[in-house]
N, C-alpha and C positions, 0 to 999 in steps of 0.2 A: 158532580160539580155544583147543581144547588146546593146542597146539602154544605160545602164546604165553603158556600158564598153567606149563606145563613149561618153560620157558625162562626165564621169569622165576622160577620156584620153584630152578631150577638155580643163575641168577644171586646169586638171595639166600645160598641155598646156600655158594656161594664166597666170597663178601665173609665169611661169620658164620667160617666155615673160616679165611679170611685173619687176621679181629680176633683168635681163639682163638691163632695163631700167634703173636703180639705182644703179646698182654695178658695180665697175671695174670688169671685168672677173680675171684681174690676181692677184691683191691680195685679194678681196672680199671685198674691202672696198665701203663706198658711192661714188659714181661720184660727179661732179659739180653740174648735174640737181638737186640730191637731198637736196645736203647742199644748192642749191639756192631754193626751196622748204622748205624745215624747215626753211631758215633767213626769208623767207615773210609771212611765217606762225607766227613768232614773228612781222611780222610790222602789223597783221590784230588785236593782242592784245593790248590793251590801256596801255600803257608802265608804270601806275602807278599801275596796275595789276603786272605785272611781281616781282617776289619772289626774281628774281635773274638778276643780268648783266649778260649782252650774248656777250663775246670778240670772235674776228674771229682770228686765228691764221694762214696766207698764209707761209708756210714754203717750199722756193725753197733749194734743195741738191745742196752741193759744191763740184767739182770733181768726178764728180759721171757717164759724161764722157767716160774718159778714162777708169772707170772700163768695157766700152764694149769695148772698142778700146783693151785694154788687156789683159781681162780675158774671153770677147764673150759676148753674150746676155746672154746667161742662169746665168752669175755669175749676171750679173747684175737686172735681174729679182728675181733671190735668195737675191738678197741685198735691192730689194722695198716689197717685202714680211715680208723682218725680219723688216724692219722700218715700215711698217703696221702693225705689229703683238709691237711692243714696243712702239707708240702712243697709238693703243687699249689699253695698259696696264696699259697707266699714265691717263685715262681717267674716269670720271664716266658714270653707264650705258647710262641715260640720256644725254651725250654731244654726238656729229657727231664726227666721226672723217671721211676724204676723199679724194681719191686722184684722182685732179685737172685735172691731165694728166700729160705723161713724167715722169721727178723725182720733179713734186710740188704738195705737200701736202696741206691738212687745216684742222684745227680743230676749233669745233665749244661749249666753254664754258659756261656755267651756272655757274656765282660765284656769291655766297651771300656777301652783301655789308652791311658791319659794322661799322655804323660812328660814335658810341663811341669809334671805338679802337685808338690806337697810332699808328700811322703809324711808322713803322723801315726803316731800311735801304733798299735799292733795290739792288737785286743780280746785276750779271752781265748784261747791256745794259742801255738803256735811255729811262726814261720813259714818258720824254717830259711833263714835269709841275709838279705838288703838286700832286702826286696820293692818292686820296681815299683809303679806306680797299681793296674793290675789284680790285683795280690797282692793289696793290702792292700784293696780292695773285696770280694778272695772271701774273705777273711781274718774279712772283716764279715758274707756269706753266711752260712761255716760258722757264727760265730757266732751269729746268726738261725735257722740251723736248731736247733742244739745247744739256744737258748732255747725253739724249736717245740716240741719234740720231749718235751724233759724238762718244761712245763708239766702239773700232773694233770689228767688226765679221768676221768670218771664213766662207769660201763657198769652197769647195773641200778641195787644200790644202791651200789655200791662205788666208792671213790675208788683209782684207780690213778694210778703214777708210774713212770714208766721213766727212767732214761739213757740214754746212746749215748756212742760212739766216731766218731769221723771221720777218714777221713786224704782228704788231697787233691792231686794231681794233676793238672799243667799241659801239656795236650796238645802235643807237640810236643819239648820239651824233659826229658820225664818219659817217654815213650811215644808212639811215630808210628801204634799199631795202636792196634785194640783192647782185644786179649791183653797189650801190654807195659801200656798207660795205667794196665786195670783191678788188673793186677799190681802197678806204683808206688801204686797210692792203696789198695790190702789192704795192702800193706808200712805204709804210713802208719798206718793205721788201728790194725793191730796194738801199732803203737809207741805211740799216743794211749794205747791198751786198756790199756799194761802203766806208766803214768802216769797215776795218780787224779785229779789236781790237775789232767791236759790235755784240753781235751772235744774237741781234731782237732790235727792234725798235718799240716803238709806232707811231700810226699815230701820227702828229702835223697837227694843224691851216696851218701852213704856206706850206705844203704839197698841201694844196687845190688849191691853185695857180698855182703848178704846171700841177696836173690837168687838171685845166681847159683849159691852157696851149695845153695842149697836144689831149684834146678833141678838140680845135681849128685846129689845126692842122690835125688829124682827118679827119676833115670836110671838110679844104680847098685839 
């Protein structure tokens, strides 16, 4: 009976060990390590296998700050929990959703790509060239999130509002790993960030440059 008390207190042990490795403790969501684990588990699949496009979503919080500078940690922990818990929402079970660290987000989608449709118009942002069905669906995504995201929420008495930045990233053609994908969709990001009027951005070609750029840099 010890013996099977220890064994199983060992077993629980390991599982609780394993979730801490993969979950942020405070909102519950994936860490890095994991969404860098599922994108490489999509580079070990032959890409003409895949049902669906896998876009990467890096979403960094605008003013988000000063909500500790004025309402304390705890408001501001109340406000990465409620934007954790409103990503899970706009999600399917199957995509990642993860937070990066601090206030940056990522989400990681599966969209089926339909190339008899008509492509429409593109919500809010740029979607940097002629998108496909599955662009212009994630196109609708980031939109949806960007509207999550910046809706107010209440924490004690206080009415809070944040923004965001998004950039986005089409696995495969943006990034075959991990490390390049999450790299293409910060590039994006930054670019949305340094445009008021764009609440996400797709990677661009000419982004790569920068890049590379900055990997040089890097190194020296």
């Amino acid at each position: 009976e010890a013996l099977r008390e220890a064994y199983a207190a060992t077993r629980l042990a390991e599982e609780s060990a394993a979730r801490l490795a993969r979950h942020d403790p405070l909102t519950g969501l994936f860490n890095r390590r994991h969404m860098s684990e599922r994108i490489n588990e999509l580079a070990r699949i032959d890409e003409s296998h895949h049902a669906l496009r896998y876009f990467i979503y890096v979403i960094d919080l605008d003013r988000f700050k000063p909500i500790n500078d004025l309402h304390g940690h705890a408001a501001g922990d109340a406000v990465l929990c409620t934007i954790a818990d409103r990503l899970q929402a706009l999600v399917h079970e199957d995509d990642v959703v993860a937070r990066l660290g601090g206030d940056e987000f990522a989400v990681l989608a599966g969209i089926r790509d339909n190339p008899g449709d008509n492509p429409g118009d593109n919500p809010r942002g740029d979607s940097g060239g002629n998108p496909g069905s599955a662009q212009i669906d994630a196109a609708i995504l980031a939109d949806r999130i960007a509207q999550a995201i910046c809706t107010p929420l209440k924490t004690g008495h206080c009415r809070i509002e944040v923004g965001c930045s998004i950039g986005v990233a089409l696995f495969g053609r943006d990034g075959e790993d991990a490390d390049s994908l999450i790299r293409s969709a910060d590039a994006a990001m930054y670019r949305a960030k340094a445009q008021p009027a764009v609440r996400f951005q797709f990677f661009e070609e000419s982004m790569r440059e920068e890049l590379r750029r900055k990997a040089e840099l890097e190194v020296d």
